[in-house]
Backbone bond lengths (Angstrom), bond angles and torsions (degrees), N, CA, C in turn:
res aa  C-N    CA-C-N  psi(-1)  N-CA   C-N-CA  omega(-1)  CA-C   N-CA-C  phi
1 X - - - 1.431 - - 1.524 107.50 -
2 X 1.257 119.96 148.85 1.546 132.24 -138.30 1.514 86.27 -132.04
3 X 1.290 139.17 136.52 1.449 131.61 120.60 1.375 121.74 -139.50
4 X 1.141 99.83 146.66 1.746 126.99 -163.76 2.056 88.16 -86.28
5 X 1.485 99.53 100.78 1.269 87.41 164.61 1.997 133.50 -133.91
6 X 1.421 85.51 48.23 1.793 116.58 -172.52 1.484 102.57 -142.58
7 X 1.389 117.87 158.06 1.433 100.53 157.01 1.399 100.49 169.02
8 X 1.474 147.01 144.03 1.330 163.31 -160.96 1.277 110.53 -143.28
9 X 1.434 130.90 176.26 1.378 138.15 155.55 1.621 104.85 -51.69
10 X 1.457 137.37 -34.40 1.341 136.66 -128.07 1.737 99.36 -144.71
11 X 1.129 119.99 22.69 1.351 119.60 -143.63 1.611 135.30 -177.13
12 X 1.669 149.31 56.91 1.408 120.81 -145.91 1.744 84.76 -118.86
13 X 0.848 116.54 176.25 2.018 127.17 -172.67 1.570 97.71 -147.25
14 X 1.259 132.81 110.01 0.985 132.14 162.75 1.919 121.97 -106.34
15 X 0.873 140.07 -168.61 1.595 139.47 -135.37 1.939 101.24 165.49
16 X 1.548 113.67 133.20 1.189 112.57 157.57 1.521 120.06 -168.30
17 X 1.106 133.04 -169.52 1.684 121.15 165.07 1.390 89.77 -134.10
18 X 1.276 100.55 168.17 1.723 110.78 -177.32 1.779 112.15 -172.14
19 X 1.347 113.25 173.04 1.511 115.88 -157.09 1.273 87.02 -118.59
20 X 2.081 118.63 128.89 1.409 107.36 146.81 1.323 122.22 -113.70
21 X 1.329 126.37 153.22 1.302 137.55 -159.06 1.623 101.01 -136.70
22 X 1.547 114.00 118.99 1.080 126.77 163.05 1.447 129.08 -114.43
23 X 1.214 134.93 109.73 1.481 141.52 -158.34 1.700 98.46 -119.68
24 X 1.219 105.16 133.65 1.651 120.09 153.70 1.582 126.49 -162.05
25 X 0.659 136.18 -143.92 1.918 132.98 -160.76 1.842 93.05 -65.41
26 X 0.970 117.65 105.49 1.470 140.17 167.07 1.573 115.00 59.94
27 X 1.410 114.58 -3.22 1.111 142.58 -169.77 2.033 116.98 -89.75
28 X 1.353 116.61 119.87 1.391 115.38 -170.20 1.482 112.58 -142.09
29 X 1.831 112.33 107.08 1.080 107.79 178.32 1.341 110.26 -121.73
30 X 1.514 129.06 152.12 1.285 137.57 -178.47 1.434 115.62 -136.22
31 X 1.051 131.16 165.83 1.689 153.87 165.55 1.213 138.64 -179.65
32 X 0.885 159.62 -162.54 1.633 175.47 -151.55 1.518 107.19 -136.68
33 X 1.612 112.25 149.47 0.799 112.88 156.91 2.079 107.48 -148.55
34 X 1.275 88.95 178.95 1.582 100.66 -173.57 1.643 102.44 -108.23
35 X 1.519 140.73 119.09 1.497 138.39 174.41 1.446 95.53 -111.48
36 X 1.520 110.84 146.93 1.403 133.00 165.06 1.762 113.60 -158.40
37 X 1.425 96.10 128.29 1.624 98.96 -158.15 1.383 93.76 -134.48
38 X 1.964 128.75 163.93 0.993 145.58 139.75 1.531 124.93 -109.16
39 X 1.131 129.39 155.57 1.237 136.99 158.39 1.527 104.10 -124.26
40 X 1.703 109.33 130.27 1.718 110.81 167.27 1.786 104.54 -112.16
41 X 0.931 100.47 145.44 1.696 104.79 166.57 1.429 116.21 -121.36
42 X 1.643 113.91 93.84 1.564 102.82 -141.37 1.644 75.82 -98.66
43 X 1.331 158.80 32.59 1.234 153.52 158.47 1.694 121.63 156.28
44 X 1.336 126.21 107.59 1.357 138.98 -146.70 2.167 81.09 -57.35
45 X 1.477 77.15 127.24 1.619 163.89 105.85 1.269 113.67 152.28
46 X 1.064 117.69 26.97 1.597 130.08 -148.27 1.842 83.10 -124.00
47 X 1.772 105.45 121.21 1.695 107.91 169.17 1.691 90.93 -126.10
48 X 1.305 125.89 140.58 1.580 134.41 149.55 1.735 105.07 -118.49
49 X 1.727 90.79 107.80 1.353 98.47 160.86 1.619 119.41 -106.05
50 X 0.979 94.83 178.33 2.121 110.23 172.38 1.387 117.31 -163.69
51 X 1.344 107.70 149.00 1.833 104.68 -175.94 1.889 94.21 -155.18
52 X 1.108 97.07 157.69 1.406 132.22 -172.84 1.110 110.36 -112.21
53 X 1.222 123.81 145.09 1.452 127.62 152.12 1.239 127.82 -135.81
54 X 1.018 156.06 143.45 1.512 160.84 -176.57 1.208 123.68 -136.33
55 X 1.520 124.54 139.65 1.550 117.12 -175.99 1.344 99.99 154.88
56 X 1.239 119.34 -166.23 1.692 158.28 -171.28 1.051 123.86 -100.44
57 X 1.314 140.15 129.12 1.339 140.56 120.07 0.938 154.40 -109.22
58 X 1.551 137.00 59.40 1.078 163.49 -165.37 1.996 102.68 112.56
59 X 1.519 96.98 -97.07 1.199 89.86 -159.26 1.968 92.41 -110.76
60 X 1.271 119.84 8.30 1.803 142.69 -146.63 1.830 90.73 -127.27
61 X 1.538 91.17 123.46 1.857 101.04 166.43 2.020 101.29 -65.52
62 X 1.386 99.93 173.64 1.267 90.21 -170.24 2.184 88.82 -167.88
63 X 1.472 80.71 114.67 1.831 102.33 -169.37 1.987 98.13 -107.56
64 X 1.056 109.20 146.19 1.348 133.34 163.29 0.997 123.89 -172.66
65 X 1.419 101.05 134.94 1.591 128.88 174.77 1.463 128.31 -118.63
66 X 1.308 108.41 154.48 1.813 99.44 -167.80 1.813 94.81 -141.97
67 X 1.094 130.09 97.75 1.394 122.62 137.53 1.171 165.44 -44.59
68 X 1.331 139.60 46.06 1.735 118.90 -151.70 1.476 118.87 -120.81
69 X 1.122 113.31 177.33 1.681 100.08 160.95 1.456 82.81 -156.67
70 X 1.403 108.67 158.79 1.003 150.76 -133.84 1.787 137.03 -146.59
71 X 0.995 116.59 110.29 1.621 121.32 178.74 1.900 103.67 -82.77
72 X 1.256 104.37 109.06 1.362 94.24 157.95 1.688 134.44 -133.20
73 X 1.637 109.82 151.45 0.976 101.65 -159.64 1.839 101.72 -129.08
74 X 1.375 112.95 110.74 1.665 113.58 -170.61 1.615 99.93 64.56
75 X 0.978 130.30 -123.77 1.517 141.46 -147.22 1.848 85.65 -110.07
76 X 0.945 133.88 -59.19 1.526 132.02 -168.24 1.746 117.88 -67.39
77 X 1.483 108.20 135.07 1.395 96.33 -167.42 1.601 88.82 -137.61
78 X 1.152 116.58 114.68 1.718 125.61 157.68 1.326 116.71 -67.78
79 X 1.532 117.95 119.30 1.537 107.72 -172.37 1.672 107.04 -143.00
80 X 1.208 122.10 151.26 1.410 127.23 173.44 1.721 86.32 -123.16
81 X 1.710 111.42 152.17 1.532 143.43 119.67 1.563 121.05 -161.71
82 X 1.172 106.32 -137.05 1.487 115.55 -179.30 1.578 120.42 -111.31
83 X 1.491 109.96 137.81 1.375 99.04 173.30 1.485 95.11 -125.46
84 X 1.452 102.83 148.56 1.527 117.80 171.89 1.511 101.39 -131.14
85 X 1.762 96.12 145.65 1.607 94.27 -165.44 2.200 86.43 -138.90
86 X 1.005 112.48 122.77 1.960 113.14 153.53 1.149 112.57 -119.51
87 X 1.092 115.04 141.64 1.657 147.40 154.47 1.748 98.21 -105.06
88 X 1.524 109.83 130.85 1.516 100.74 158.22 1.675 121.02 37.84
89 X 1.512 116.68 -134.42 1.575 102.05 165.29 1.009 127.38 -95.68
90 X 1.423 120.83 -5.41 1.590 129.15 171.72 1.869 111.01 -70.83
91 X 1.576 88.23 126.21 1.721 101.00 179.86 1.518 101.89 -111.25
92 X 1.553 112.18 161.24 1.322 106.23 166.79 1.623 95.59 -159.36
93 X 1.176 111.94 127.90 1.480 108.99 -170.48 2.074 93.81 -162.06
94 X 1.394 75.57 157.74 1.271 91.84 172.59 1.680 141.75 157.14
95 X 1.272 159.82 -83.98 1.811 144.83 148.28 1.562 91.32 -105.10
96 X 1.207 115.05 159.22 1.185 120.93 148.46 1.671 126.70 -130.83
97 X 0.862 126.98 171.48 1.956 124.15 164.13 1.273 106.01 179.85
98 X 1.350 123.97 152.76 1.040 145.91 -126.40 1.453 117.18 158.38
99 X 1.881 93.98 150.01 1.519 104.86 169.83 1.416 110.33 -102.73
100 X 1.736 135.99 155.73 1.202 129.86 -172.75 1.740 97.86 -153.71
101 X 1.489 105.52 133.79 1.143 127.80 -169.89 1.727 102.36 -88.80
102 X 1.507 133.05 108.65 1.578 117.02 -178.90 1.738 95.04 -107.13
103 X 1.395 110.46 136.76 1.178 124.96 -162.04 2.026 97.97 -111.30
């Protein structure tokens, strides 16, 4: 669960905790984690966000990060950056882009 609890014309800060769950061949791991994110809108149509994550998975710390910035237009925002994701010693990172629906 997510809440946005800052926010300006130019600016919103959101905060949440949340559950991760990893499942594969007979195998079931879970934990918590801690999210804290920004979005800037340093001049319409242009958004640069970033978010954090922190927490557990099973018995393994577990880091993610998300970079992007963003063209947006009404509710739809086209965006490229980077996401980096750890579990334990496994990393997985690398470009991203994407379309994103803001409600």
């Amino acid at each position: 669960m997510v809440f946005r609890f800052a926010q300006s014309e130019t600016v919103q800060f959101r905060t949440g905790l949340g559950f991760n769950w990893l499942e594969d061949d007979g195998h079931t791991d879970a934990g918590f984690n801690f999210t804290y994110g920004v979005d800037i809108y340093p001049s319409r149509p242009w958004v640069f966000s970033t978010t954090l994550d922190l927490g557990a998975l099973g018995h393994s710390g577990l880091v993610h990060s998300r970079t992007t910035v963003g063209f947006q237009w009404k509710r739809l925002e086209v965006f490229t950056g980077y996401d980096f994701f750890k579990v334990g010693s496994a990393e997985i990172d690398g470009l991203i882009s994407g379309l994103q629906i803001w409600f």
